[in-house]
N, C-alpha and C positions, 0 to 999 in steps of 0.2 A: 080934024087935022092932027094927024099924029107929030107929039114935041115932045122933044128931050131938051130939059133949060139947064145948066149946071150953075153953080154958084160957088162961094167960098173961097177961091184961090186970092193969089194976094203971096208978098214977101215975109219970107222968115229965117230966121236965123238957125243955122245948123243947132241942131237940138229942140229947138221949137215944134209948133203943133198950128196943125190946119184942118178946120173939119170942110171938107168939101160936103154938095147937094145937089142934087138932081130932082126937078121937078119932069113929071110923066105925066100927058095927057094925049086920050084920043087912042089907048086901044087899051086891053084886057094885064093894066100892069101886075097885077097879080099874079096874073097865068104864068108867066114867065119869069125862069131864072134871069140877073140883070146884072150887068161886066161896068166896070172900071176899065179903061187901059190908056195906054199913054206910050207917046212912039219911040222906039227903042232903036236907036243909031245903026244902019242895015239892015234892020229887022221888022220894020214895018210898024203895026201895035202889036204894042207887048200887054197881054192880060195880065193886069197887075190884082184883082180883085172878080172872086164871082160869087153870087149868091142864090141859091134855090129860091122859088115862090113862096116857097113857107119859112125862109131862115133857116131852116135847119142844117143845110152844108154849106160852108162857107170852104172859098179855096184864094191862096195868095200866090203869087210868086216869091220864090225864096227870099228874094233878093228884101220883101218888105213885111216877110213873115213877122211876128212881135213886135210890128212897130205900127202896121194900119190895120184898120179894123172897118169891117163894110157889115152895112145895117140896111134894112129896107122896114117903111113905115107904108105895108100896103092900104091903109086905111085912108092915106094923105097924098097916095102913088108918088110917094119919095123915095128917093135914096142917097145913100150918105158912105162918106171916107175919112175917117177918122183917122188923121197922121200925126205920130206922133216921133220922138228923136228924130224928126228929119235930115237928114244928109243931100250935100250939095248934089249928088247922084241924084235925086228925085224933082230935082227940076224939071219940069217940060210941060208941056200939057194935056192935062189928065180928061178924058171923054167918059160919059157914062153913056152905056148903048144897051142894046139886045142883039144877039148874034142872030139869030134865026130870021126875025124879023128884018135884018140889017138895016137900024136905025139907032142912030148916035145923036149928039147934042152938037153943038158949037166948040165945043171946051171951057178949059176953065184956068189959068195959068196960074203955074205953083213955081216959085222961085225961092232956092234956098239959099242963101248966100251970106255970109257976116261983111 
C-alpha cells in the first residue's frame, strides 16, 4: 500500500522554526525526486520544496528560499522541512508527495501566528 504520513506541524510564532516529516512506504522511495507543497490562494499547490533521489539538487520557491531547508533520509524513506523565521504567509497546509507518481499524504498543518 503505497503512504505518505506527514508529521511536525503544529503553532508558532512568527520567527520561530518547525521541522516537518514525511514517512514513505510501499513503493521505490529512493527512485524518485520528492515535493513539499502547500495550496497557494488561486493557484492551486504551490511547490514550495523539491529534492532529487540522491539529495543532490534541491529547489525552493522564492518566496521560502533561506529560510526552509528539505532533506531526505532514503535509508528511513523520510523526508523532512526544516522552517525556520517563519512568517504568518507560511501558514496553511503543507503535503509531501511525488509528482509522477501522483501520491500525496494527508498534510500536516503549520500555523504561524503571535
Amino acid at each position: 500500500q503505497v503512504q505518505l504520513v506527514e508529521s511536525g506541524g503544529g503553532l508558532a510564532q512568527p520567527g520561530g522554526s518547525l521541522k516537518l516529516a514525511c514517512a514513505a512506504s510501499g513503493f521505490a522511495f529512493s527512485s524518485y525526486t520528492m515535493y513539499w507543497a502547500r495550496p497557494a490562494p488561486g493557484k492551486g499547490l504551490e511547490w514550495v520544496s523539491s529534492i532529487t533521489r540522491d539529495s543532490s539538487v534541491t529547489h525552493y520557491v522564492d518566496s521560502v528560499k533561506g529560510r526552509f531547508t528539505i532533506s531526505r533520509d532514503n535509508a528511513n524513506n523520510m523526508l523532512y522541512l526544516e522552517m525556520n523565521n517563519l512568517k504568518p504567509e507560511d501558514t496553511g497546509l503543507y503535503y509531501c508527495g511525488q509528482r509522477t507518481l501522483d501520491i500525496w499524504g494527508q498534510g500536516t498543518q503549520v500555523t504561524v501566528s503571535s
